[in-house]
C-alpha positions in Angstrom: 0.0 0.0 0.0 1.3 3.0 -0.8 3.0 5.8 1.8 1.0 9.0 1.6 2.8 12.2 2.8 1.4 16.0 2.7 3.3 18.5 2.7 4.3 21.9 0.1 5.1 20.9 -3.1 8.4 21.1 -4.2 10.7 19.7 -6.8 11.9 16.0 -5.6 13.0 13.4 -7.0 9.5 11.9 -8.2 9.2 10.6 -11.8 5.4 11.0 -12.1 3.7 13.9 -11.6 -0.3 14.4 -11.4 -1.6 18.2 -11.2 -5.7 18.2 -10.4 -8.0 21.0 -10.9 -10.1 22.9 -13.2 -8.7 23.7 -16.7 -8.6 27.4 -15.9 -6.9 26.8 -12.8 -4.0 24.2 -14.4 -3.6 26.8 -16.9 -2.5 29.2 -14.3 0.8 30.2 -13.1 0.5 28.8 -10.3 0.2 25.1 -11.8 3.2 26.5 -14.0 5.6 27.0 -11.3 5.0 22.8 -9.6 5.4 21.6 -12.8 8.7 19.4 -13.6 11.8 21.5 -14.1 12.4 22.3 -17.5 8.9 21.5 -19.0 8.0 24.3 -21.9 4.8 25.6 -21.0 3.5 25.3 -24.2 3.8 21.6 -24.1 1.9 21.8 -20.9 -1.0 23.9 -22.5 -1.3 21.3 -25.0 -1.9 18.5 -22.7 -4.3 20.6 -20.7 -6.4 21.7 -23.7 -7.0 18.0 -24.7 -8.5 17.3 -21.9 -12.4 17.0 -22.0 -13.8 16.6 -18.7 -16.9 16.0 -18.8 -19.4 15.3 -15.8 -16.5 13.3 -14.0 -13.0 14.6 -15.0 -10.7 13.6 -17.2 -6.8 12.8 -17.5 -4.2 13.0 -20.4 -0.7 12.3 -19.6 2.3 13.1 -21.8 6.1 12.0 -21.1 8.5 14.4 -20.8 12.5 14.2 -20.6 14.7 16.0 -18.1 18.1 15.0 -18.8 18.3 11.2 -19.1 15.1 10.9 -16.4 11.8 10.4 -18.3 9.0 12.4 -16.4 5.3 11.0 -16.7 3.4 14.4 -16.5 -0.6 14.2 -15.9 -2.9 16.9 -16.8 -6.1 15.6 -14.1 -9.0 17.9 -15.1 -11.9 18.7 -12.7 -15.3 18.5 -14.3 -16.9 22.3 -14.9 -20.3 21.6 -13.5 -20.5 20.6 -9.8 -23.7 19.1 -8.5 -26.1 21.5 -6.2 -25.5 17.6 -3.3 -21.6 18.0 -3.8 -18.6 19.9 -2.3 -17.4 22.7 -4.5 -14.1 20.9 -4.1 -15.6 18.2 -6.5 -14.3 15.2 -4.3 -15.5 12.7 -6.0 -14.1 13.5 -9.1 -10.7 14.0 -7.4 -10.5 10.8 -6.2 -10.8 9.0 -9.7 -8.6 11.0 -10.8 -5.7 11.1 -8.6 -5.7 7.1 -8.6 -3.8 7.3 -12.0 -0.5 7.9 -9.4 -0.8 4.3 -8.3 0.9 3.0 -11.0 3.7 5.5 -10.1 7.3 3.8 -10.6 10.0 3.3 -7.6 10.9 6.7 -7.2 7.4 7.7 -6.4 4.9 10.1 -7.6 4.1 13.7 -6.4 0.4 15.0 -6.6 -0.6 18.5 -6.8 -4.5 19.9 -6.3 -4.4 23.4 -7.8 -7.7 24.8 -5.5 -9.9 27.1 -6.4 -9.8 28.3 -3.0 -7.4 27.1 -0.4 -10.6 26.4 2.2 -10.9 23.2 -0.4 -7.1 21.8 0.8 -8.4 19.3 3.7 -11.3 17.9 1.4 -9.3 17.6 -1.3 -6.7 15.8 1.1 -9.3 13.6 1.9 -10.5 12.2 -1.4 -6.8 11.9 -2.7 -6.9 9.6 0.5 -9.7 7.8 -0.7 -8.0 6.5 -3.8 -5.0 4.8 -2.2 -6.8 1.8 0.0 -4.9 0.1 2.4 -6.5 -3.4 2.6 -5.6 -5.7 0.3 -5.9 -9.8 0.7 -2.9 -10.3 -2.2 0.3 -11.0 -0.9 2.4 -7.7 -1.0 5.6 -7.7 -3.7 8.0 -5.1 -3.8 7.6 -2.0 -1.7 4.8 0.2 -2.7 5.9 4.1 -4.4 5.8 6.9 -1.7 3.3 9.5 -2.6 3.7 13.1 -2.1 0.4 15.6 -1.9 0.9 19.1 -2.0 -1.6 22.4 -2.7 -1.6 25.1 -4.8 -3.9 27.8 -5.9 -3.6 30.0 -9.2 -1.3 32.1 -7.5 1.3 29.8 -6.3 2.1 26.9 -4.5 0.3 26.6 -1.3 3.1 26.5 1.4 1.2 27.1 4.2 -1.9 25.3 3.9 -2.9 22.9 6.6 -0.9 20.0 5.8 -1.1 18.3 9.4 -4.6 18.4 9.6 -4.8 16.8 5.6 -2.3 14.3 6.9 -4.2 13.5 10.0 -7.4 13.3 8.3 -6.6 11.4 5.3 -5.2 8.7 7.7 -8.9 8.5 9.7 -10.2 8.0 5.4 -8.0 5.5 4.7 -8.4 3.6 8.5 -12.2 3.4 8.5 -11.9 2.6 4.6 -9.9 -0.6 5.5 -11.9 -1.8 8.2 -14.9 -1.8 5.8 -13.0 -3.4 3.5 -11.8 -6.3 5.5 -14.7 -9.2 5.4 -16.1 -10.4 8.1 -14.0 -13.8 9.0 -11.0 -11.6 9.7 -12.8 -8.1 11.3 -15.1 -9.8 13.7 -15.9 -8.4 16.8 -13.4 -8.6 18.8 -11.3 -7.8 16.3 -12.7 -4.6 16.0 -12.5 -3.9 19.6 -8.6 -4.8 18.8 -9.2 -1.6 16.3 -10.7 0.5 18.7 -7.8 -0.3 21.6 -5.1 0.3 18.5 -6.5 3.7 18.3 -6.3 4.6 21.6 -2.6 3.4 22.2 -1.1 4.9 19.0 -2.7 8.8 20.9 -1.7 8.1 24.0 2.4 7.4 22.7 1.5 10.9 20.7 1.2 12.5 23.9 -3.4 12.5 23.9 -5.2 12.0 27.0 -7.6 9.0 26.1 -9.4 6.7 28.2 -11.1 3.3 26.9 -13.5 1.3 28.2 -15.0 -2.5 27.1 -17.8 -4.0 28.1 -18.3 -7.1 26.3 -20.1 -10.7 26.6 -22.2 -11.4 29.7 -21.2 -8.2 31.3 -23.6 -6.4 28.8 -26.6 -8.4 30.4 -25.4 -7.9 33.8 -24.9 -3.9 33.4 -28.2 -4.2 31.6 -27.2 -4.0 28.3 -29.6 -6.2 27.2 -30.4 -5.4 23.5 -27.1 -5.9 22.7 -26.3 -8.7 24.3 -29.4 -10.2 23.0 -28.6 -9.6 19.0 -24.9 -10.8 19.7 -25.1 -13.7 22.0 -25.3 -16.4 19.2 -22.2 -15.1 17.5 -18.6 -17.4 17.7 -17.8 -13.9 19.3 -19.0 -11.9 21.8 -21.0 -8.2 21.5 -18.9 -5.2 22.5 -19.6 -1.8 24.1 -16.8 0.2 23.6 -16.6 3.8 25.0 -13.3 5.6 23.7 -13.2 9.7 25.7 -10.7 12.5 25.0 -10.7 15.3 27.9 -8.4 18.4 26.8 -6.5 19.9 29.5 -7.7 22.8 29.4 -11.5 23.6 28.5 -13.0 26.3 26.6 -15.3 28.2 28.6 -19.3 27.3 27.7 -17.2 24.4 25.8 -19.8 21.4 25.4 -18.9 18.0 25.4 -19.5 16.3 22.3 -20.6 12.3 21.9 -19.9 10.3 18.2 -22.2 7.2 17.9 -21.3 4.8 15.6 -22.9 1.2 14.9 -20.7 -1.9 14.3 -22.5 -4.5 12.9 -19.4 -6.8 11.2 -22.0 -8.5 9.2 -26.1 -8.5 9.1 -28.1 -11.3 7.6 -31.5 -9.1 8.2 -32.3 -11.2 12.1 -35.8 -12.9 11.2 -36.3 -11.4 7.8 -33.5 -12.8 6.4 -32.1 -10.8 2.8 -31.7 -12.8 -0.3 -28.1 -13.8 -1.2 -28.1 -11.0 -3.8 -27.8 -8.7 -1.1 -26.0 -10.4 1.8 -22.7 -10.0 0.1 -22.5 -6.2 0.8 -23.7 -6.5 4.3 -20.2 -6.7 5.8 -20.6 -2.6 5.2 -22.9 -2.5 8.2 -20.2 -1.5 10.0 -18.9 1.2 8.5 -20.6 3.6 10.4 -18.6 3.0 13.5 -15.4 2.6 11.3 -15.8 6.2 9.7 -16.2 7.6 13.8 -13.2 5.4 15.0 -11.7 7.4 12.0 -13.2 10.5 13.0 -12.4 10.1 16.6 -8.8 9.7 16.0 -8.3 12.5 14.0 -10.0 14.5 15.8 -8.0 14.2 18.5 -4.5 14.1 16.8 -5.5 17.7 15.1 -6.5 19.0 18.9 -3.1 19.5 20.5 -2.7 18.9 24.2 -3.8 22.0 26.5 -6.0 23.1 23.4 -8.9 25.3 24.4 -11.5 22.4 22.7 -14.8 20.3 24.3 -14.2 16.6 25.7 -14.8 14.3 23.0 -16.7 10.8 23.5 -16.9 7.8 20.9 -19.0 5.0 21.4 -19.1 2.2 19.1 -22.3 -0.1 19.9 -24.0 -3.4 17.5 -27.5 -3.4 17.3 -29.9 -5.3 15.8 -33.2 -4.7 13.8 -36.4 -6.6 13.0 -39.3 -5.7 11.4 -42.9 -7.0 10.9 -45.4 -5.7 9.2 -49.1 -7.0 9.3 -52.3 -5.4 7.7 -56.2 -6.4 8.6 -59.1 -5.2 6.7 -62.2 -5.5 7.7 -66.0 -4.8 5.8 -69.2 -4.4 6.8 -72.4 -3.7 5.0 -75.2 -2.4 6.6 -77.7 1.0 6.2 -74.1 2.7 7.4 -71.7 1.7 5.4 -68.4 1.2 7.9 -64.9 0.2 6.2 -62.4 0.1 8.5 -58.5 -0.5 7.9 -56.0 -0.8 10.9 -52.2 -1.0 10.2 -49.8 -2.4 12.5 -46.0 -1.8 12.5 -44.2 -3.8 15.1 -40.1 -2.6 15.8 -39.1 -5.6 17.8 -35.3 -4.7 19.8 -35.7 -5.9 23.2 -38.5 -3.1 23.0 -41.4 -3.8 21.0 -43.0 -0.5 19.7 -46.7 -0.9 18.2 -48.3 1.7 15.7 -52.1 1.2 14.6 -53.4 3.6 12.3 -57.2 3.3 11.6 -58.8 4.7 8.9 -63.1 4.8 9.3 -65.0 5.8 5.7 -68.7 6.5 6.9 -71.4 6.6 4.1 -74.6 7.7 5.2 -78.2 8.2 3.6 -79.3 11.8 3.1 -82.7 12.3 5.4 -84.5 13.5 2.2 -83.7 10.1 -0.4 -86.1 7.7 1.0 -85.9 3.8 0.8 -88.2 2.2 -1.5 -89.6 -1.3 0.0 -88.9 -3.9 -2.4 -92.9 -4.9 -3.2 -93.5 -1.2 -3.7 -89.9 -1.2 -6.1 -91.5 -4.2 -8.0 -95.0 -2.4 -8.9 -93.3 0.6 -9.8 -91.4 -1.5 -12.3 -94.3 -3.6 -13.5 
């Protein structure tokens, strides 16, 4: 898996090169001046005006000389258009995009977001992270190319921008995107408690204040954690509670504590209604929920440096889960009133059973002035 680093972008010893962005701003001088040493402008205009991006983005790579060192140089083009439900940033398009780097050589590739803004740098960071997943079940070969991320803007290379936070939040991506990855015979439960404990060592050696806490198997049932210990008690492994805190040392005044909930359900056949096998091969994602706020969690509180002005932070990871039954009674009855009568019941069943009855009552009566005709009299009228 490759080695992501953020930092400014600067000339290195890379042999690929990936520049992101819109086409205005990889036209700019700004994109000029991170491009490879030497490279005529011209050349790079060319590359960039090829590009058609589309709705998703677009690439065209060119290879360019310095020396006797061949340069692979990637014009990465943002689409123009960005959705009213996306980030300005255009994430998604950034991360199929910068994935091309991959295939970077020994010596490494370098990737450059040229922003529209520099508020974009930490989102961009993000889906650049996105694209360079660290589970894999092959058996590794040689070592993977180190990967250098750096900002610019149309101005100039962003040397300034928040690179710490990128890095520490493009690690919590690529964390809670490996734990979803991994199937379910290797991140069982406590496996994923092993996660959670790995988390809180690796901030504590950087100097964090964190406190864990596990409460797991029949201690659920005795603290009276029933629903969970219910829904997990069948399982080769047992359920898990696990409570992860961060307490700054010092506390902003009016600070209030914030508490991250995340479910971990390692995998989710559907309890009594049972999913079709179409579907039970993506339910191994029904944890990802608490993966992404282990993630969170993590960064969070690598980005908050110790005696920060900040609000305690609390993570709990729980596994739930969820059944539902639905059953529907109708019921007719003709008379001089005519009465129809539909009652709908939705039953939730945890350890709490939750009972909703909707009844709907349709009333047709006879106006006082239509009067009934007795059926002798209705057969003389006829006759």
């Amino acid at each position: 898996m490759s080695t992501l680093t953020f930092e400014p972008p600067t000339r290195g010893t890379e042999t690929t090169h990936v520049l992101i962005g819109r086409k205005e701003a990889l036209l700019s001088d700004g994109a000029k001046a991170v491009l490879p040493e030497g490279m005529p402008a011209e050349v790079w205009a060319s590359l960039v005006d090829k590009v058609k991006p589309g709705d998703a983005g677009s690439s065209e790579s060119t290879l360019f000389i310095a020396g006797k060192v061949a340069h692979t140089v990637v014009a990465a083009v943002l689409p123009e258009h960005c959705s009213r439900h996306n980030s300005q940033a255009r994430p998604h398009a950034i991360t199929e995009l910068a994935g091309v780097a991959s295939g970077a050589g020994p010596a490494g590739a370098v990737i450059v977001a040229v922003l529209d803004d520099a508020s974009h740098a930490t989102a961009a960071g993000c889906a650049i992270a996105r694209a360079f997943p660290l589970y894999s079940a092959k058996k590794q070969g040689e070592e993977p190319a180190p990967i250098r991320v750096g900002y610019a803007t149309r101005e100039g290379p962003l040397n300034a921008g928040p690179y710490a936070q990128s890095d520490a939040a493009a690690k919590a991506v690529r964390l809670a995107a490996r734990l979803v990855d991994a199937p379910p015979v290797e991140l069982d439960t406590s496996a994923f408690v092993a996660e959670a404990r790995a988390v809180a060592a690796r901030l504590e050696a950087a100097g964090r204040s964190v406190s864990i806490e596990v409460i797991e198997g029949e201690e659920l049932q005795r603290l009276g954690y029933g629903a969970l210990y219910a829904v997990g008690k069948a399982a080769t492994r047992p359920p898990a509670l696990v409570v992860l805190s961060h307490a700054p040392a010092t506390r902003k005044a009016g600070a209030q504590s914030v508490c991250l909930v995340g479910k971990g359900i390692v995998y989710d056949t559907g309890g009594l209604s049972l999913k079709q096998g179409l579907f039970m091969c993506g339910m191994k994602r029904d944890m990802g929920g608490a993966a992404g706020l282990l993630g969170a969690f993590e960064a969070a509180v690598e980005i908050g440096a110790p005696g920060e002005r900040s609000a305690p932070l609390t993570l709990t990871l729980i596994t739930l889960s969820l059944s539902l039954s639905l059953s529907l009674s109708l019921s007719l009855s003709l008379s001089p009133t005519l009465t129809l009568t539909l009652t709908l019941t939705l039953t939730l069943t945890l350890t709490l059973t939750l009972t909703l009855t909707l009844t709907l009552t349709l009333t047709l009566t006879r106006p006082a002035h239509v009067r009934a005709v007795p059926r002798g009299e209705r057969h003389r009228a006829e006759g």
